[in-house]
CHARMM internal coordinates of N, CA and C (Angstrom, degrees):
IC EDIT
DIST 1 N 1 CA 1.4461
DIST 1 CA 1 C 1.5286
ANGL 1 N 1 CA 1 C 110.84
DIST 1 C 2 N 1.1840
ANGL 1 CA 1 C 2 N 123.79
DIHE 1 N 1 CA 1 C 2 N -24.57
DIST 2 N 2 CA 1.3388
ANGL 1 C 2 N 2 CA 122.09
DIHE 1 CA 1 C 2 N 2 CA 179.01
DIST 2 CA 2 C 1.2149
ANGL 2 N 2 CA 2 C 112.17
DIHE 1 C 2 N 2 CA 2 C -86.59
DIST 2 C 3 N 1.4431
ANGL 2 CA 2 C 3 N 127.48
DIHE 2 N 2 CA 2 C 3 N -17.27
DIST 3 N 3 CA 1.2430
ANGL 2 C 3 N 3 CA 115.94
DIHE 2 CA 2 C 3 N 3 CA -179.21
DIST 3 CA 3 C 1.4176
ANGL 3 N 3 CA 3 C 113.11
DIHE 2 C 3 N 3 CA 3 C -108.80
DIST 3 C 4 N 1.3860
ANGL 3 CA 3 C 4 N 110.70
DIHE 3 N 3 CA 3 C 4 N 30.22
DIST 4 N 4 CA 1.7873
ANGL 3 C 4 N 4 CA 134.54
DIHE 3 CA 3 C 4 N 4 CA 158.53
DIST 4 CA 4 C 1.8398
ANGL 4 N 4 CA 4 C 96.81
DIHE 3 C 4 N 4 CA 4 C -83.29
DIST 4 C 5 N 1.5780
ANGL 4 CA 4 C 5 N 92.26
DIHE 4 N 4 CA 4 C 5 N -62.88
DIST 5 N 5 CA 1.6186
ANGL 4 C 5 N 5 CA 94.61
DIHE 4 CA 4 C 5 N 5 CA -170.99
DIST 5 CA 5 C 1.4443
ANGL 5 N 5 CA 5 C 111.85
DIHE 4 C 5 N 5 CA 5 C -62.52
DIST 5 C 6 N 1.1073
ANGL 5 CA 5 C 6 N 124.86
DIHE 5 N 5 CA 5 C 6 N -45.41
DIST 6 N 6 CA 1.7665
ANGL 5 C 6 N 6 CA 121.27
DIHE 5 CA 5 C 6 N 6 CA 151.49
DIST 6 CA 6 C 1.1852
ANGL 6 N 6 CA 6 C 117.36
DIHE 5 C 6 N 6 CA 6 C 6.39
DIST 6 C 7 N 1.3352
ANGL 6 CA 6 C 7 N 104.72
DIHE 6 N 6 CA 6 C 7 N -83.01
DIST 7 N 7 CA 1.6341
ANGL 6 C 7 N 7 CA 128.52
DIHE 6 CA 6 C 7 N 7 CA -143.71
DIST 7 CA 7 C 1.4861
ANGL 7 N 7 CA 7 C 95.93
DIHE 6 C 7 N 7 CA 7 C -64.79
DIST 7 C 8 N 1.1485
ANGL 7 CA 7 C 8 N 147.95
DIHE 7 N 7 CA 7 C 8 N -78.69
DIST 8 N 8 CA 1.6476
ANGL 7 C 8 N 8 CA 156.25
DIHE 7 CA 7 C 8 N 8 CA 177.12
DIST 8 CA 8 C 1.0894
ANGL 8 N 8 CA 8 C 95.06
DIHE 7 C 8 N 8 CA 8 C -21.33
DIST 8 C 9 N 1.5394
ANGL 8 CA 8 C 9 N 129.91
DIHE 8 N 8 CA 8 C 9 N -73.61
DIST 9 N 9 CA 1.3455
ANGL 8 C 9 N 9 CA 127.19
DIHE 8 CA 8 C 9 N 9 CA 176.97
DIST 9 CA 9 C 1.8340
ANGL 9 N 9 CA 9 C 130.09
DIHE 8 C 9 N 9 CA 9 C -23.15
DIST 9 C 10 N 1.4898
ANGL 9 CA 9 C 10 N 105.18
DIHE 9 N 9 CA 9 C 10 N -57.49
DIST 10 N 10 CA 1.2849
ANGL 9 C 10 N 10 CA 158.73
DIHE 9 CA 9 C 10 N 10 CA -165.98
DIST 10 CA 10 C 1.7390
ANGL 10 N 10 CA 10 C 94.34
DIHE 9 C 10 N 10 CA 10 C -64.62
DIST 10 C 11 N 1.4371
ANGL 10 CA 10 C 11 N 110.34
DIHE 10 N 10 CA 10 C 11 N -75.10
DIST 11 N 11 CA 1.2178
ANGL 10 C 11 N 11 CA 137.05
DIHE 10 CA 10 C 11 N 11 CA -161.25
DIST 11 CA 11 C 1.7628
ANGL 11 N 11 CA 11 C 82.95
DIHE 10 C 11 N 11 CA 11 C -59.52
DIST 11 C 12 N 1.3788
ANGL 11 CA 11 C 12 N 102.78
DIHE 11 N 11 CA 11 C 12 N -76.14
DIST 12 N 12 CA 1.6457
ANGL 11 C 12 N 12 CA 106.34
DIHE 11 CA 11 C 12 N 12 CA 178.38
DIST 12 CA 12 C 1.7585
ANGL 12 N 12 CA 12 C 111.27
DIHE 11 C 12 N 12 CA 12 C -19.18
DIST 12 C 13 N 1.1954
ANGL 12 CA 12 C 13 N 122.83
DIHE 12 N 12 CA 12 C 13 N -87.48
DIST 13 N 13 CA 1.7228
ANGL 12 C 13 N 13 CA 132.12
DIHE 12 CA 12 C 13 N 13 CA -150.67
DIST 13 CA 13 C 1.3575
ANGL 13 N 13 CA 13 C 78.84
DIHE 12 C 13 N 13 CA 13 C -76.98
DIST 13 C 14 N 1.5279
ANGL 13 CA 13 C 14 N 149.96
DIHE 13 N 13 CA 13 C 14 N -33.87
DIST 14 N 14 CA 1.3629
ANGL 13 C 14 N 14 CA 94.08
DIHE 13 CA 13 C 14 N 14 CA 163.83
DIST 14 CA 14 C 1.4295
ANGL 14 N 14 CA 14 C 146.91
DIHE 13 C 14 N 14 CA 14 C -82.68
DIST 14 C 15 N 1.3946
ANGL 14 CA 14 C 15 N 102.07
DIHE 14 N 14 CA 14 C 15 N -11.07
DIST 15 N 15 CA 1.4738
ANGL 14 C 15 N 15 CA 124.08
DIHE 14 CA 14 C 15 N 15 CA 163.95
DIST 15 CA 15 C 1.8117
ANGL 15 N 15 CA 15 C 103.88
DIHE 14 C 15 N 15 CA 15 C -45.06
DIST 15 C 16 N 1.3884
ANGL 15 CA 15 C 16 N 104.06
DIHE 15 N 15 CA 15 C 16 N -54.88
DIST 16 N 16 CA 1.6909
ANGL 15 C 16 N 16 CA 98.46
DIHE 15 CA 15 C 16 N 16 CA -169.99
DIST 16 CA 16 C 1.3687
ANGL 16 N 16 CA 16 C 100.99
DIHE 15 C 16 N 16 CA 16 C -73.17
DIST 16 C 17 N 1.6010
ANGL 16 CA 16 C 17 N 128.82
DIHE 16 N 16 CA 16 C 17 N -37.52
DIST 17 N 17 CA 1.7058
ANGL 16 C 17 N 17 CA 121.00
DIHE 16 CA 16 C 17 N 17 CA -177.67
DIST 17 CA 17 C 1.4776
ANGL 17 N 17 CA 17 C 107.51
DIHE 16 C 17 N 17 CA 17 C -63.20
DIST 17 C 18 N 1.1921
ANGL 17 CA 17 C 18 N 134.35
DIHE 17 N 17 CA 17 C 18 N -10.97
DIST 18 N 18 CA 1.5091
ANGL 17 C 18 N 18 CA 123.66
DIHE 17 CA 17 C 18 N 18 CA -176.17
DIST 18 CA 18 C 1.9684
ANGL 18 N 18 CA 18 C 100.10
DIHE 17 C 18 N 18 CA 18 C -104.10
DIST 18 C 19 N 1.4916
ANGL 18 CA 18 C 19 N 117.74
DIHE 18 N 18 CA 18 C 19 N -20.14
DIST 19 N 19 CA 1.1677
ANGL 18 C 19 N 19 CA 115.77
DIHE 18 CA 18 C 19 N 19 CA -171.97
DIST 19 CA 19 C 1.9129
ANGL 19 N 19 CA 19 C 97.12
DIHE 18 C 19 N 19 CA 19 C -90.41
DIST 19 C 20 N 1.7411
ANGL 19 CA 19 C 20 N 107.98
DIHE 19 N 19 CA 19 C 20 N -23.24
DIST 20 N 20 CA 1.6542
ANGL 19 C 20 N 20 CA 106.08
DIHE 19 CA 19 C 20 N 20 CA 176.08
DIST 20 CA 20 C 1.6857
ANGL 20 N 20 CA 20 C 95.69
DIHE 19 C 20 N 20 CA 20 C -63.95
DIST 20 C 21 N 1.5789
ANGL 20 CA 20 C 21 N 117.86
DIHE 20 N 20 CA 20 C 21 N -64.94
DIST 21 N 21 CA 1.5805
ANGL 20 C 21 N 21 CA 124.16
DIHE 20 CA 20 C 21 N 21 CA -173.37
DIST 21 CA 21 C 1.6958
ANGL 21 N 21 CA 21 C 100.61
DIHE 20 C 21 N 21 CA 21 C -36.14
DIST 21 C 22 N 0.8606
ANGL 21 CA 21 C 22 N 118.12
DIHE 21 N 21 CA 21 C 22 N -62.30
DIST 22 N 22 CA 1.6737
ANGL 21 C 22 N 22 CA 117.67
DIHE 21 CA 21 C 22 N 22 CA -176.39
DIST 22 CA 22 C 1.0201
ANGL 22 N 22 CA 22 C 121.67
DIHE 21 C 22 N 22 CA 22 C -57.27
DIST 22 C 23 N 1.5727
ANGL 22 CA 22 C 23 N 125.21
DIHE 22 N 22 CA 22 C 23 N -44.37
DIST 23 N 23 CA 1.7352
ANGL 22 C 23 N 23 CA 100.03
DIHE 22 CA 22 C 23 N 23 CA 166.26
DIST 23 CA 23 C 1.5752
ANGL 23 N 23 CA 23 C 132.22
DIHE 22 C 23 N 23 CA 23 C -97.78
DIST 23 C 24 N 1.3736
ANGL 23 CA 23 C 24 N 109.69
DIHE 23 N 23 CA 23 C 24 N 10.48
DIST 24 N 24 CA 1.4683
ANGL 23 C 24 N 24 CA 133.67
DIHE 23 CA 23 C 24 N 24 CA 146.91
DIST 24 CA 24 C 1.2380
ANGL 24 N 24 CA 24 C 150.50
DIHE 23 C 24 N 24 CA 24 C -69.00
DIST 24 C 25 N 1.4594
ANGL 24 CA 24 C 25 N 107.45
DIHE 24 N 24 CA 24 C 25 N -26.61
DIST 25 N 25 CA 1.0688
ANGL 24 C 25 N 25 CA 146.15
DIHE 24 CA 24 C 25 N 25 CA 156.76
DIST 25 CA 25 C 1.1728
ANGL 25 N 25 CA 25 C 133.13
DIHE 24 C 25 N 25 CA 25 C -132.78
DIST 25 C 26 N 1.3668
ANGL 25 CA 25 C 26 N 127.17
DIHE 25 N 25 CA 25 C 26 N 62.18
DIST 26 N 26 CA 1.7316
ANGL 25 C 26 N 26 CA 122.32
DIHE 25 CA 25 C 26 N 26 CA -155.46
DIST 26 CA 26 C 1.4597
ANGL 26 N 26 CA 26 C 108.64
DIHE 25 C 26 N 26 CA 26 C -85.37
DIST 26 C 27 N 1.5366
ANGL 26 CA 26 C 27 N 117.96
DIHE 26 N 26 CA 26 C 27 N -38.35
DIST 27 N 27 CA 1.4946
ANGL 26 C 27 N 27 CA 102.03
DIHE 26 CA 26 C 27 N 27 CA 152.01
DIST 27 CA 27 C 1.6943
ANGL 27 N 27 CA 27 C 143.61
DIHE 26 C 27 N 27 CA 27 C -84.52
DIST 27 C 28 N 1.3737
ANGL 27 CA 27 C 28 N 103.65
DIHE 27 N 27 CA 27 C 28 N 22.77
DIST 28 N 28 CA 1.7350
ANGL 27 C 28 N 28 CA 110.85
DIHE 27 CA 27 C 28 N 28 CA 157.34
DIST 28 CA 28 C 1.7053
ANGL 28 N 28 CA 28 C 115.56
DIHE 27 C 28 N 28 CA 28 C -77.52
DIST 28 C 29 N 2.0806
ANGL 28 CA 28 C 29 N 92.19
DIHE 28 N 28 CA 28 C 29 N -38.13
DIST 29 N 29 CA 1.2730
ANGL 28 C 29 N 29 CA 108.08
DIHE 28 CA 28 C 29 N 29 CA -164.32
DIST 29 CA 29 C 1.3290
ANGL 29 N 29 CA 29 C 126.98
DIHE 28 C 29 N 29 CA 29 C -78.84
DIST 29 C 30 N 1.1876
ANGL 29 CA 29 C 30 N 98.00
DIHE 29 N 29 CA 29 C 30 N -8.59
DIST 30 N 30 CA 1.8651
ANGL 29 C 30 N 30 CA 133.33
DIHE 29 CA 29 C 30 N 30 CA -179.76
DIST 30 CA 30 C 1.6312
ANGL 30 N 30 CA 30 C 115.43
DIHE 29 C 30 N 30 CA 30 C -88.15
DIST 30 C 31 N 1.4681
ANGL 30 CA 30 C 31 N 120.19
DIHE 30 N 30 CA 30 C 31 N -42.98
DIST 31 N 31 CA 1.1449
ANGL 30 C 31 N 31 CA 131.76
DIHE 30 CA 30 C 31 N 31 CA 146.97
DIST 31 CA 31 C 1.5557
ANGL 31 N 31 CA 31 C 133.17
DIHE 30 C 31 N 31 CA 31 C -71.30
DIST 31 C 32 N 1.2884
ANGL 31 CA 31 C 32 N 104.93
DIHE 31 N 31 CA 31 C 32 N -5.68
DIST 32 N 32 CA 1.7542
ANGL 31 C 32 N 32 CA 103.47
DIHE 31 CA 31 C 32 N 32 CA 166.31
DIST 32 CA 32 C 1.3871
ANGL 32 N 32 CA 32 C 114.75
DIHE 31 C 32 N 32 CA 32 C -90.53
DIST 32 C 33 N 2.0526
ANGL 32 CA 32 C 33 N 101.94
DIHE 32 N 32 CA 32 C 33 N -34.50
DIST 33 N 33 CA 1.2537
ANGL 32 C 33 N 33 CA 118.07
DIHE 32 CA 32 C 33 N 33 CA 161.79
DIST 33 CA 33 C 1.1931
ANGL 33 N 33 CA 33 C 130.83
DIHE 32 C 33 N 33 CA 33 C -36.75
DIST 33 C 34 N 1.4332
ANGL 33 CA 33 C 34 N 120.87
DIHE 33 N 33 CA 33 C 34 N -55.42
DIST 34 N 34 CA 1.5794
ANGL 33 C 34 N 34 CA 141.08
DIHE 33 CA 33 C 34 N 34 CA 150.85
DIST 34 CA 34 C 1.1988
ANGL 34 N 34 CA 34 C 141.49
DIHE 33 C 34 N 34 CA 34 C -52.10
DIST 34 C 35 N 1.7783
ANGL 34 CA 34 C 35 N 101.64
DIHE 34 N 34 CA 34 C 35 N -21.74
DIST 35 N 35 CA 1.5008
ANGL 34 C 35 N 35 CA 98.84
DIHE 34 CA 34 C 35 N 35 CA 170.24
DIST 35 CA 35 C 1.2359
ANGL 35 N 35 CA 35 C 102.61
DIHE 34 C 35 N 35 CA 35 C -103.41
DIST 35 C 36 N 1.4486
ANGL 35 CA 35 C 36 N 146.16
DIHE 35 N 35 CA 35 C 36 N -16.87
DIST 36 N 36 CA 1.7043
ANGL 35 C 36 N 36 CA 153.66
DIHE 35 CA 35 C 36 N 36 CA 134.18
DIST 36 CA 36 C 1.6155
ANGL 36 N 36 CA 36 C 91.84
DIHE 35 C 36 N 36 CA 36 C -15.99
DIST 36 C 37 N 1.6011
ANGL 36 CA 36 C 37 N 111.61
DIHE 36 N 36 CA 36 C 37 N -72.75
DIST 37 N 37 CA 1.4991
ANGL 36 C 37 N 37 CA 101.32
DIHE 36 CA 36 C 37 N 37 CA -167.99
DIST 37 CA 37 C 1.4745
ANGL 37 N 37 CA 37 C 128.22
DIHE 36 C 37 N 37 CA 37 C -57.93
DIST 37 C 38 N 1.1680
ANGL 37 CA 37 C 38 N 107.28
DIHE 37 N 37 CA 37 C 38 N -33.27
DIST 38 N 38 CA 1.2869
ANGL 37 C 38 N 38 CA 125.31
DIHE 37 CA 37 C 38 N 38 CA 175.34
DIST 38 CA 38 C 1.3545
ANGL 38 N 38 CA 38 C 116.86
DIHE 37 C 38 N 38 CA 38 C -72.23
DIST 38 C 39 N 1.4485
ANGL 38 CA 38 C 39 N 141.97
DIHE 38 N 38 CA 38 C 39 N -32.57
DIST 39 N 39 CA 1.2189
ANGL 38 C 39 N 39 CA 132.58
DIHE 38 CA 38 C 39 N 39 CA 173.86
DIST 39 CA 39 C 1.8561
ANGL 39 N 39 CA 39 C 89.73
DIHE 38 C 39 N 39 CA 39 C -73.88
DIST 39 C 40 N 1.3289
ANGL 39 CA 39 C 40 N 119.99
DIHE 39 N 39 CA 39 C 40 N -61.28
DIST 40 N 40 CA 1.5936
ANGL 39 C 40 N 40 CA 113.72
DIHE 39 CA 39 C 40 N 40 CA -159.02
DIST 40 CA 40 C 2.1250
ANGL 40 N 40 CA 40 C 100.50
DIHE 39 C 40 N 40 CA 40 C -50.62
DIST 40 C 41 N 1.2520
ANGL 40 CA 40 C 41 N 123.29
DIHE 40 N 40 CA 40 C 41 N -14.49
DIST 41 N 41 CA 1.3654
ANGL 40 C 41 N 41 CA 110.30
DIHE 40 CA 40 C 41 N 41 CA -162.01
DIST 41 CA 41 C 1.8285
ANGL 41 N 41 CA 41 C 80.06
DIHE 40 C 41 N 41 CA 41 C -97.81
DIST 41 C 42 N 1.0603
ANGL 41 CA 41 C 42 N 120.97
DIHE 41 N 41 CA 41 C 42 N -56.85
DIST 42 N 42 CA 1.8640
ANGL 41 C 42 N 42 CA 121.86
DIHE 41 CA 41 C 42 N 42 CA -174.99
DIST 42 CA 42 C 1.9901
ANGL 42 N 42 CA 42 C 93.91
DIHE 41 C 42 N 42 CA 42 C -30.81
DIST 42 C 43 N 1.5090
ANGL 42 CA 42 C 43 N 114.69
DIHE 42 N 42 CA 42 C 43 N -63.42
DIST 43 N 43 CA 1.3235
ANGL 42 C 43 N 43 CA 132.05
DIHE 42 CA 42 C 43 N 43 CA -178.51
DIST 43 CA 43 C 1.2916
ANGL 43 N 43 CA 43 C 116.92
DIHE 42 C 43 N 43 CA 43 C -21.67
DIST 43 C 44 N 1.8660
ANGL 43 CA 43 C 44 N 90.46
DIHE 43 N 43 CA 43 C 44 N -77.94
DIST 44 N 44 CA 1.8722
ANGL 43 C 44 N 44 CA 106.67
DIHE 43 CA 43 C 44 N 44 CA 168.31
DIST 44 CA 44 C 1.3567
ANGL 44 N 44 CA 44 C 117.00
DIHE 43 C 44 N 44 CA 44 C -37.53
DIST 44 C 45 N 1.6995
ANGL 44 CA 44 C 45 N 107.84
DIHE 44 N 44 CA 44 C 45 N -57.69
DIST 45 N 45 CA 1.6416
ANGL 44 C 45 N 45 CA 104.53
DIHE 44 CA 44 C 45 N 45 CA -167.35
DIST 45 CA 45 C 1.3558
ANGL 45 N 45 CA 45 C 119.28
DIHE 44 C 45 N 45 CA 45 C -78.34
DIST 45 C 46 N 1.3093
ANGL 45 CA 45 C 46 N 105.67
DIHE 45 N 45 CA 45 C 46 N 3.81
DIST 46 N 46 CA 1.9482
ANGL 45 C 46 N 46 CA 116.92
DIHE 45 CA 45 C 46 N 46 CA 174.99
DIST 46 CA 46 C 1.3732
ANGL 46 N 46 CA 46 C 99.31
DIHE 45 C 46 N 46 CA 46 C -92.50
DIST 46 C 47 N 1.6619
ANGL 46 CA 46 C 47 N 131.99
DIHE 46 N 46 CA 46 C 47 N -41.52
DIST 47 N 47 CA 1.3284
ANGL 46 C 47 N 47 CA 114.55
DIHE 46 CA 46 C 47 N 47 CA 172.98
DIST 47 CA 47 C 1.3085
ANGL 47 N 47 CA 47 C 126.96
DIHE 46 C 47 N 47 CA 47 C -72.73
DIST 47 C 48 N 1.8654
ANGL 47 CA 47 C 48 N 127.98
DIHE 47 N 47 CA 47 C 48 N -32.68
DIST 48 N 48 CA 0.9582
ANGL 47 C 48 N 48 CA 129.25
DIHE 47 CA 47 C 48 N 48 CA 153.59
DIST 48 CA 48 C 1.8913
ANGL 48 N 48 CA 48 C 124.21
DIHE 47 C 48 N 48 CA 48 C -44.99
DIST 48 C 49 N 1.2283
ANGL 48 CA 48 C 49 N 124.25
DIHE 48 N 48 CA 48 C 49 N -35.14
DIST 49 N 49 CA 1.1847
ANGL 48 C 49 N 49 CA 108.26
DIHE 48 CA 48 C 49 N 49 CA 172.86
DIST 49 CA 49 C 1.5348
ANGL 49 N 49 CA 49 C 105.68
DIHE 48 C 49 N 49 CA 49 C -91.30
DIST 49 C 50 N 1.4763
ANGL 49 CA 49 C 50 N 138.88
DIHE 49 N 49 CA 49 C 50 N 8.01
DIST 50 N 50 CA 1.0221
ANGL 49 C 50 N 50 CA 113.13
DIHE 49 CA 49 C 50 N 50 CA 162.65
DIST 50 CA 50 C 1.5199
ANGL 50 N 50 CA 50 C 100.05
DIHE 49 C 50 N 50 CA 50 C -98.85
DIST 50 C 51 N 0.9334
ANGL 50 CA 50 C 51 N 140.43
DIHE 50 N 50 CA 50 C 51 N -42.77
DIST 51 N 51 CA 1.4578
ANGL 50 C 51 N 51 CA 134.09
DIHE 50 CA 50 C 51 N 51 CA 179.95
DIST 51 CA 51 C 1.8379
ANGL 51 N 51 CA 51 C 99.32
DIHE 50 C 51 N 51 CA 51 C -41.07
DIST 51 C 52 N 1.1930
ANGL 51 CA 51 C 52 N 98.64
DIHE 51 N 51 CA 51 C 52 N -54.52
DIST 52 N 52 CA 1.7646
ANGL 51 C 52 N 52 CA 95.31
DIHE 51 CA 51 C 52 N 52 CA -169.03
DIST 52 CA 52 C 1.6474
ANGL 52 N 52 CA 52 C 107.12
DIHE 51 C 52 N 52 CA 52 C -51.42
DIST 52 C 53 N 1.2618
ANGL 52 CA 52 C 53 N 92.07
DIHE 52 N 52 CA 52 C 53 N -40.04
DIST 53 N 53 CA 1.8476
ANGL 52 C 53 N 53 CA 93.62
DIHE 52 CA 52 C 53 N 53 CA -168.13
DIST 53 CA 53 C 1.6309
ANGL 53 N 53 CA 53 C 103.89
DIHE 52 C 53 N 53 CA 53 C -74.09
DIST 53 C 54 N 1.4152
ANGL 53 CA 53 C 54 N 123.10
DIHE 53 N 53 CA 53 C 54 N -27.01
DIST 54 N 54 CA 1.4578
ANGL 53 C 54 N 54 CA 111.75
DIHE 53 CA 53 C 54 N 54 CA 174.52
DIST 54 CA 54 C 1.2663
ANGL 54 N 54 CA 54 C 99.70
DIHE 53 C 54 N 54 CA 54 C -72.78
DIST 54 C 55 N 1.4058
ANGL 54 CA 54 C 55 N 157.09
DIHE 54 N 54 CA 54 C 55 N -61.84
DIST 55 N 55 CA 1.0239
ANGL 54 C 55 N 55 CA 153.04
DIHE 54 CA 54 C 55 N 55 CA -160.12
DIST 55 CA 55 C 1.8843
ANGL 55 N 55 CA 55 C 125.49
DIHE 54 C 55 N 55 CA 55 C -51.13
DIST 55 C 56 N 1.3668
ANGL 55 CA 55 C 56 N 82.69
DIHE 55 N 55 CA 55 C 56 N -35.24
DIST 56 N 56 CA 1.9922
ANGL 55 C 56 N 56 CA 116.12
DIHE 55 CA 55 C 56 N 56 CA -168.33
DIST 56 CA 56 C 1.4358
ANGL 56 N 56 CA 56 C 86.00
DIHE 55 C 56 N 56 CA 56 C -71.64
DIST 56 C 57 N 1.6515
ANGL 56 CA 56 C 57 N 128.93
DIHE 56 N 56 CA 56 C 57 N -45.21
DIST 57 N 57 CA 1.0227
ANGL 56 C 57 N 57 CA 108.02
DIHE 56 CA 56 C 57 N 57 CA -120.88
DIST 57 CA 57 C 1.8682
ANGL 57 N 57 CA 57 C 98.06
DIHE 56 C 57 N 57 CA 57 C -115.27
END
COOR INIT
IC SEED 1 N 1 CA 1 C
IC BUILD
């Protein structure tokens, strides 16, 4: 039960520590942004060519 009441708390200060990082640093936060995107698109296009190649093959 306490770690229900936790979470809101939790969820909160990090909501504000990622909104402090962002307007303190808006270009660190812009480049983490980008390399986030960039690993998830490398990700996608590694499962798409293995899906393709099991299917092809």
């Amino acid at each position: 039960m306490i770690a229900v009441k936790a979470k809101k708390p939790l969820i909160i200060v990090g909501g504000l520590l990622v909104l402090f990082f962002v307007m303190s640093q808006p270009g660190g936060a812009a480049g983490m942004v980008h390399s986030i995107l960039g690993m998830l698109q490398s990700a996608a296009e590694s499962l798409i060519t293995f899906v393709s190649t099991v299917f092809n093959a």
